[in-house]
C-alpha positions in Angstrom: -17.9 4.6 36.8 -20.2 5.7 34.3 -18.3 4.6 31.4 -18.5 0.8 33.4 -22.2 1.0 33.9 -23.3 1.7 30.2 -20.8 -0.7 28.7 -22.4 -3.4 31.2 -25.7 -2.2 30.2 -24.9 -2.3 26.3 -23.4 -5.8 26.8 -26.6 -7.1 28.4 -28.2 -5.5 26.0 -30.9 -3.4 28.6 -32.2 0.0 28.3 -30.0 2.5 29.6 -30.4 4.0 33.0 -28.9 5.9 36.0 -25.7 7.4 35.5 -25.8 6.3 32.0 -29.0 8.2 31.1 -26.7 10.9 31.3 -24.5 9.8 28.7 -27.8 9.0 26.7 -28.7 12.3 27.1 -25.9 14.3 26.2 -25.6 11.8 23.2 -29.1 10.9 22.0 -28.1 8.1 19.8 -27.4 5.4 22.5 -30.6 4.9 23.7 -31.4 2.7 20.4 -28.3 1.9 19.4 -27.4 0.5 22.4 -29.9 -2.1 21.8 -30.1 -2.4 18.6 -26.3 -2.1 17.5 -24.1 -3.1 20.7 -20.8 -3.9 19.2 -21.1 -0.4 17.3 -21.6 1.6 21.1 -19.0 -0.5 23.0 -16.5 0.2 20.4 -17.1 4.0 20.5 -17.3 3.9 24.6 -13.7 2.4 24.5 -12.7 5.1 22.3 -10.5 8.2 22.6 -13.4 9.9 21.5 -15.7 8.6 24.2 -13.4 10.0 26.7 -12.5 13.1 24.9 -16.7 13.4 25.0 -17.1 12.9 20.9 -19.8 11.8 20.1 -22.0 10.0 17.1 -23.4 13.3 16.0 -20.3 15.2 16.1 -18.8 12.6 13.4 -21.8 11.5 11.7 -24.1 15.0 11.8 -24.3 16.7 8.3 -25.6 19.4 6.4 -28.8 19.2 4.6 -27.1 20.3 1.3 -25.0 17.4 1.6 -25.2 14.9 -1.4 -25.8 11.9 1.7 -27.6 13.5 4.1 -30.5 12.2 5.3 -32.7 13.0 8.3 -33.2 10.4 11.5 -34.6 11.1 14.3 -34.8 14.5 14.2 -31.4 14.7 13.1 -29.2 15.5 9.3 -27.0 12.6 9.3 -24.6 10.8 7.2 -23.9 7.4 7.4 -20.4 8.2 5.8 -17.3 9.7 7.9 -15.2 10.8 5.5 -11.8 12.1 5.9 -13.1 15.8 5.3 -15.6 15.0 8.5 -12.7 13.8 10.3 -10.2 16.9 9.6 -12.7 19.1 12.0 -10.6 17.7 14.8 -7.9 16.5 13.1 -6.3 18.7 10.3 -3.0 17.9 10.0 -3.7 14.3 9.9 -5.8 14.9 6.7 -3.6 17.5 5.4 -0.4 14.8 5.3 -3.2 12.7 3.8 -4.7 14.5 1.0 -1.8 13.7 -1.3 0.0 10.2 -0.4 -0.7 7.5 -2.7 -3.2 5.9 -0.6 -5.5 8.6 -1.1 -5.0 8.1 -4.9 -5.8 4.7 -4.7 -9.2 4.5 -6.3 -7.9 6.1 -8.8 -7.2 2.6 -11.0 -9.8 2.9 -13.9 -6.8 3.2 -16.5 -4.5 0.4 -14.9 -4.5 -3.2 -16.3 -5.7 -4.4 -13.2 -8.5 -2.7 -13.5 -9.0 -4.3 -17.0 -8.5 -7.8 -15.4 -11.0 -7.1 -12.8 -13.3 -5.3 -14.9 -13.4 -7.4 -18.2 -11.4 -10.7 -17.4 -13.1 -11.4 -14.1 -16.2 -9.4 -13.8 -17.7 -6.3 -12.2 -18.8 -8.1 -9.0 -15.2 -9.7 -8.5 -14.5 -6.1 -8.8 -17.0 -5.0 -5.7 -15.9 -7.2 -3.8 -12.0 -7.4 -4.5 -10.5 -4.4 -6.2 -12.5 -2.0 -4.5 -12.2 -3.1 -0.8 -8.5 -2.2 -0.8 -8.6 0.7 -3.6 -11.4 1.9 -2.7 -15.1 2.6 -4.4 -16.9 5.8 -6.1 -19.7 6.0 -3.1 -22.7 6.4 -5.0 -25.9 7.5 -3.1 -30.0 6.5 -3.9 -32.8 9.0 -4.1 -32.7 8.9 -0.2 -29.2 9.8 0.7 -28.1 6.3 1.4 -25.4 4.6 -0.1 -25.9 2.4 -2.8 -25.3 -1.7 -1.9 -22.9 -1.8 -4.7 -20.7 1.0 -3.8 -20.9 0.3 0.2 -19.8 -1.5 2.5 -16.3 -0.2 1.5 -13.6 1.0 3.7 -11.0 1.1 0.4 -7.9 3.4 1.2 -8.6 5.6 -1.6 -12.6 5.7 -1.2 -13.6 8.4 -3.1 -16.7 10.1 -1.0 -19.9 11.6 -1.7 -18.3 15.1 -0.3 -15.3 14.5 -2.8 -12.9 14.0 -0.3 -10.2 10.7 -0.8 -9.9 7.7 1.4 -11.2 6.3 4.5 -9.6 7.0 7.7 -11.6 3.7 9.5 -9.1 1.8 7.0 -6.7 1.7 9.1 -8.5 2.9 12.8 -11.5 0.7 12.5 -14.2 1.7 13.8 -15.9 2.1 16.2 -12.5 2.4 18.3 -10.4 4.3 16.2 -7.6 2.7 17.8 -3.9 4.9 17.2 -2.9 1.0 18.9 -4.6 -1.1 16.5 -3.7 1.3 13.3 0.2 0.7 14.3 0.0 -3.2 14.5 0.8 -4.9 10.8 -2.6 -6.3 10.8 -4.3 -3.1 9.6 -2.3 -3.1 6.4 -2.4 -6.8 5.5 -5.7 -6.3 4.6 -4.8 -4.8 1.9 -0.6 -5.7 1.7 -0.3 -9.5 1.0 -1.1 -11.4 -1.6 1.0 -12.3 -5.1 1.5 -9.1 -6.3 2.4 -7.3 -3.1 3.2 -9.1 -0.1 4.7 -6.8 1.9 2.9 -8.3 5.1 4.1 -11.6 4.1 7.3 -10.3 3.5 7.7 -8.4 7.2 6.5 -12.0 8.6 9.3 -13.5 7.9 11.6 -10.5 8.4 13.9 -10.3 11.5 11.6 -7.7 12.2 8.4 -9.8 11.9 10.0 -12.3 14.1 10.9 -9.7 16.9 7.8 -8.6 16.6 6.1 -11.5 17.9 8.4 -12.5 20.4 8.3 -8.9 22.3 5.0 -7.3 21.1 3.5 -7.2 25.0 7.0 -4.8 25.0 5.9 -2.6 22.2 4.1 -0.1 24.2 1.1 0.3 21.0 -0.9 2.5 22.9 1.1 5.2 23.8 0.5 8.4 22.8 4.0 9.2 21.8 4.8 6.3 20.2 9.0 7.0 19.0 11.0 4.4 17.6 14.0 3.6 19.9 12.4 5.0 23.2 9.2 3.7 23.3 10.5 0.6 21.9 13.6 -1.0 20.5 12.4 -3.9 18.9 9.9 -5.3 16.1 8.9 -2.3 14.2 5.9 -2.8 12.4 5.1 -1.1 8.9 3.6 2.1 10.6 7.0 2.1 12.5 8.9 3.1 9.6 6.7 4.6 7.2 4.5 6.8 9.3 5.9 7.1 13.1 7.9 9.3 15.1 12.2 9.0 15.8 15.2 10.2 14.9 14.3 13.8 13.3 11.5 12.5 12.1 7.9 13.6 13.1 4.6 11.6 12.8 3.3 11.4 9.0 0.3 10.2 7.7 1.7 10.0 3.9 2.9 6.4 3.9 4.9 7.2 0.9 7.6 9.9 1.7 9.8 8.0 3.0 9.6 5.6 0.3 13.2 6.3 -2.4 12.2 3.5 -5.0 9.3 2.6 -6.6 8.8 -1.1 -6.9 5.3 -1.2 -8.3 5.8 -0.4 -12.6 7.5 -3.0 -14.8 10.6 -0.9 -14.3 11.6 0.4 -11.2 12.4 4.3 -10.9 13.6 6.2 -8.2 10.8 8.8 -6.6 11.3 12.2 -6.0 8.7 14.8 -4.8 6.8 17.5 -5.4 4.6 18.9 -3.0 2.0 21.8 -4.3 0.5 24.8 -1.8 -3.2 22.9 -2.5 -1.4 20.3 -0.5 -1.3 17.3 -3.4 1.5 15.6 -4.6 3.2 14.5 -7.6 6.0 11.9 -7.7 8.9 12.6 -10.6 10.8 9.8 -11.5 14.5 9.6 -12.2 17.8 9.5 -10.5 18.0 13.6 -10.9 15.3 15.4 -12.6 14.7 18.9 -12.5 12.7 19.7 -9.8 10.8 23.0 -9.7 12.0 25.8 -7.3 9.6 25.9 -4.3 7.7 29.5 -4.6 7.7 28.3 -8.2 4.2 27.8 -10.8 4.0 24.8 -12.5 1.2 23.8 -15.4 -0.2 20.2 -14.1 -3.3 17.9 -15.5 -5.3 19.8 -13.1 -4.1 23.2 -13.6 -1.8 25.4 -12.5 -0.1 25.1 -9.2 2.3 26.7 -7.0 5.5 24.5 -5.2 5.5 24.4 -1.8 8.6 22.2 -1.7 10.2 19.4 -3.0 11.8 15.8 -1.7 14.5 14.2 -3.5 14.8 10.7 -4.0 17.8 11.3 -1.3 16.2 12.9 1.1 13.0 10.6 1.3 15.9 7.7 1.4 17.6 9.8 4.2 14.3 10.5 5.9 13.8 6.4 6.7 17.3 5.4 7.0 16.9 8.2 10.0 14.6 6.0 11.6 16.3 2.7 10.9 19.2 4.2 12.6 17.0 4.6 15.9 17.9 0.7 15.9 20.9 -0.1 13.3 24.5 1.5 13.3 25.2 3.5 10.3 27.3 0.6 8.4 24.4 -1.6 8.9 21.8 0.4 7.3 24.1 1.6 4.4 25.1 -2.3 3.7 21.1 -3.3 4.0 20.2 -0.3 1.3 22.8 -1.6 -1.2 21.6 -5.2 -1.3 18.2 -3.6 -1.8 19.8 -1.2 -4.8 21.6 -4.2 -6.2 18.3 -6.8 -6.5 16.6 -3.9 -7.9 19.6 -2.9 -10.5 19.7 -6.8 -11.6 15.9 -7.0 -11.7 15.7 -3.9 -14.1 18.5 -4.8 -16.3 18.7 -8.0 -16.3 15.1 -8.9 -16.8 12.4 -5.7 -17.4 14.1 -3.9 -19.5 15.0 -6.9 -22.2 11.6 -8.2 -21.4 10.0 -4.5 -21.8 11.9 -3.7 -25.1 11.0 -7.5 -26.9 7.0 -6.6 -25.6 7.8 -2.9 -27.3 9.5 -4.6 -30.5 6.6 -7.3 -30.9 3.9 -5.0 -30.3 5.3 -2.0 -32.7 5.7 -4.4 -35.4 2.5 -6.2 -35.2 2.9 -9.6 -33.8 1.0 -9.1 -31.0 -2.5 -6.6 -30.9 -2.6 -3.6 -28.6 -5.0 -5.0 -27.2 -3.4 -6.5 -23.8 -4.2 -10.1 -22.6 -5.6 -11.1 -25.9 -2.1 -13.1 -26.5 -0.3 -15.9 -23.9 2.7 -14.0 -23.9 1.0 -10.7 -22.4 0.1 -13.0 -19.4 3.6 -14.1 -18.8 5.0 -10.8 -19.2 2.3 -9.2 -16.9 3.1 -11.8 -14.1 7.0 -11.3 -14.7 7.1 -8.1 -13.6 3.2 -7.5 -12.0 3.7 -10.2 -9.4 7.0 -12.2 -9.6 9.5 -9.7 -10.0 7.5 -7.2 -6.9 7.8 -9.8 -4.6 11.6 -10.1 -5.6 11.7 -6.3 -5.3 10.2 -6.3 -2.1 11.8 -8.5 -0.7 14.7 -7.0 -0.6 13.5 -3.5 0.4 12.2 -5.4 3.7 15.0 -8.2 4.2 12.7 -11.2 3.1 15.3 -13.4 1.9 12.4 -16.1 0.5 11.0 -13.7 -1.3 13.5 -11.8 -2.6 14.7 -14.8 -4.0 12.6 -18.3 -4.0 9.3 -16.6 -4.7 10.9 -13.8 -6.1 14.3 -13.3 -8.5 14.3 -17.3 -8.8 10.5 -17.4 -10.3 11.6 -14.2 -12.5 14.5 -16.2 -14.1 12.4 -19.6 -14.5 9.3 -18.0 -16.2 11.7 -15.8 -18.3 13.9 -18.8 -19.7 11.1 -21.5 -19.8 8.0 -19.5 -20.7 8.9 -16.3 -22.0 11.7 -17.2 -24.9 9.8 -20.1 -26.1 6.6 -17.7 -26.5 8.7 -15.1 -28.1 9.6 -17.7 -30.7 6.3 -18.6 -31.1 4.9 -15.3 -31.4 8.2 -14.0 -33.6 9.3 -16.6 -35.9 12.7 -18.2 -35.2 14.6 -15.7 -37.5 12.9 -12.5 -35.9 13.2 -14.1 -32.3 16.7 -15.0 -32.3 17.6 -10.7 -33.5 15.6 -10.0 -30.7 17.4 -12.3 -28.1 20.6 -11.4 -29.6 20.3 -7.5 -29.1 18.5 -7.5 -25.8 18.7 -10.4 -24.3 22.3 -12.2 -24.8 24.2 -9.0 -25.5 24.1 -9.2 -21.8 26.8 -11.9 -20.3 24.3 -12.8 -17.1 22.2 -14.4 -19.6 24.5 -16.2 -22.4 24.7 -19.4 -20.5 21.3 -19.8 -21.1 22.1 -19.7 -25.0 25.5 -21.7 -24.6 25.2 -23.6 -22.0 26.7 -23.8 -18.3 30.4 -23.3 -17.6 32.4 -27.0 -17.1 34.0 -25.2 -14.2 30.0 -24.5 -13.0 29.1 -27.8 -13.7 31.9 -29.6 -11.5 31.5 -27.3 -8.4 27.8 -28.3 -8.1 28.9 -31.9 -8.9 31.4 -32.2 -6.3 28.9 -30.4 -3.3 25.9 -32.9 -3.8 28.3 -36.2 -3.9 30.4 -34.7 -0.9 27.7 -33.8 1.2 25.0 -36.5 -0.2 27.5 -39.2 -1.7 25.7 -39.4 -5.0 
């Protein structure tokens, strides 16, 4: 009853009263706020937290040593709730947090994106691009505010005036901070679409995006124990397999350990883990490294730490394909993860690693600067494997037939054969060009038609589809 009467009172916008003075007074922030900042209060009273009696001060209150703290009201607040303000309540949460690669992600200044955004575009494409899904360097004024340049910015890997990584209202937006809302696909196509990752684009068109819409009022979002293949059986959205409960597995806020393949590089490596007692992370690429013993010290850019265990590539593999199994039979999932492994095998060979080795060759012996995007064949390359060849990658790690191929393996193999060769002669020379193509490129059978021409047998078969099914 109470909770009814303020929320009518907040949506009329009056003063509060009655019943709801209590709530004002046993949080003193409503009685302006309400007025002033409606949305903000109806949000929090339709919270978890209104009913679990947490309130604005217990999230936003801060110590007066605090780089952003500021007083109002007679209160040390900060405008800022930062993931180390969130673990008071919820630790583990933060803990699986602290060092998954979305908490790394403002970490971008050495990355060529950062160099397009930077340099090519411009420092305010950067604000308000880049840094909205990566995640700004808060910067505070004199007065313990946030600086308009550095916020508003709810960036995954937001790097806080406290020092702690990421925003947790990226994904529960606040006011709400629904566990419902963060487990819909919406909350990570912010961020997850576009040409050079669109893994929301991707799921869309998935048997499992389709499901999804046709049975989401079955999908039971807002229970608490939310297990794939008992609370629901069909449609899994992202947070369905790289963060919820089935199978063995437990809940996880580190979107990336069950993730066996990373798609992202020009090349793609398989991921193992490493996971330190100070609770961050380290991915080691390979098929089977050596991984340090848990128990075990190991020297790091940041010093010395201790293992606390360690994933394979295997394991994090098994770890999801548990969860697909909630749904698929066992031949199914093992069938789905070697189409994946294949597009990614004929990707890397067929087309980074040539690529990768001719960008090597040209750049080692001076026919391109190391400078990048200075010369039209950096461009090409970049977009080969930056946005072209991920969306082919992904793709196939999410059953996106489309973009595995049409917007994916099939734009690969066009800009490779139309744009890239030509600007490797152009760049090369035609005696220098044609050693490179000859040792990386058609040393390889898949691409010799390209230098002699398609089979007669090829040429027939297509010949005799289009006039039987087209007559012409």
């Amino acid at each position: 009853m109470e909770r009814t009467i303020v929320l009518l009172l907040v949506g009329a916008g009056m003063a509060l009263s009655g019943a709801a003075a209590a709530a004002e007074s046993a949080d003193p922030c409503l009685g302006c706020h309400a007025k002033r900042d409606p949305g903000i209060v109806n949000g929090w009273m339709a919270s978890q937290h209104h009913r679990m009696e947490v309130g604005c001060l217990d999230c936003h209150g801060a110590d007066p040593k605090d780089a952003d703290a500021f007083k109002h009201n007679g209160h040390t607040i900060a405008i800022i709730v930062s993931p180390a303000d969130c673990a008071q309540c919820h630790e583990k949460e933060v803990d699986e947090q602290k060092g998954s690669h979305h908490a790394k992600a403002g970490q971008i200044l050495g990355s060529l994106d950062n160099l397009l955004g930077e340099v090519v575009g411009g420092p305010a494409a950067v604000t308000a691009g880049c840094r909205q899904c990566h995640g700004s360097r808060v910067k505070v004024d004199a007065r313990g505010r946030p600086t308009w340049d550095t916020w508003p910015n709810t960036g995954m890997g937001r790097i806080n005036p406290d020092g702690s990584l990421g925003s947790c209202s990226a994904c529960h937006a606040r006011h709400e901070f629904s566990a419902a809302q963060a487990r819909q696909p919406e909350a990570c196509g912010k961020c997850h679409l576009g040409p050079d990752h669109p893994q929301m684009e991707v799921w869309e068109e998935s048997k499992h995006g389709v499901l999804y819409r046709a049975n989401r009022e079955k999908m039971n979002l807002d229970k608490d124990a939310w297990v794939a293949g008992k609370d629901y059986h069909s449609g899994p959205t992202c947070a369905s397999c790289h963060m919820s409960a089935g199978g063995r597995q437990g809940v996880t806020h580190d979107v990336g350990e069950r993730i066996s393949w990373t798609l992202r590089p020009p090349v793609s490596t398989k991921l193992n883990m490493v996971v330190y007692e100070d609770l961050s992370k380290e991915d080691i690429n390979g098929e089977a490294p050596a991984l340090p013993a848990a128990g075990s010290t190991v020297r790091t850019g940041s010093g010395d730490k201790k293992v606390a265990r360690t994933m394979s590539w295997r394991e994090r593999r098994g770890a999801m394909q548990d969860l697909c199994r909630q749904c698929h039979e066992p031949s199914f999932v093992d069938g789905a993860y070697r189409q994946f492994d294949d597009v990614v095998a004929l990707y890397n060979d067929k087309f980074a690693k040539p690529a990768k080795a001719i960008m090597d060759d040209l750049r080692g012996g001076g026919r391109i600067t190391g400078a990048d995007f200075d010369d039209p064949i950096e461009w090409t390359w970049y977009e080969l494997w930056h946005h072209e060849g991920r969306r082919a990658r992904h793709g196939a790690a999410m059953q996106g037939p489309d973009y595995a191929w049409w917007h994916g393996l099939y734009e690969v193999s066009k800009h490779f054969y139309e744009k890239f060769i030509p600007q490797i002669k152009q760049v090369a020379g035609e005696a220098l060009a044609q050693e490179l193509l000859e040792r990386h490129v058609y040393s390889q059978p898949g691409h010799q038609w390209h230098r002699d021409g398609m089979s007669r047998e090829q040429l027939e078969k297509v010949r005799k589809f289009y006039e039987e099914r087209y007559q012409q």
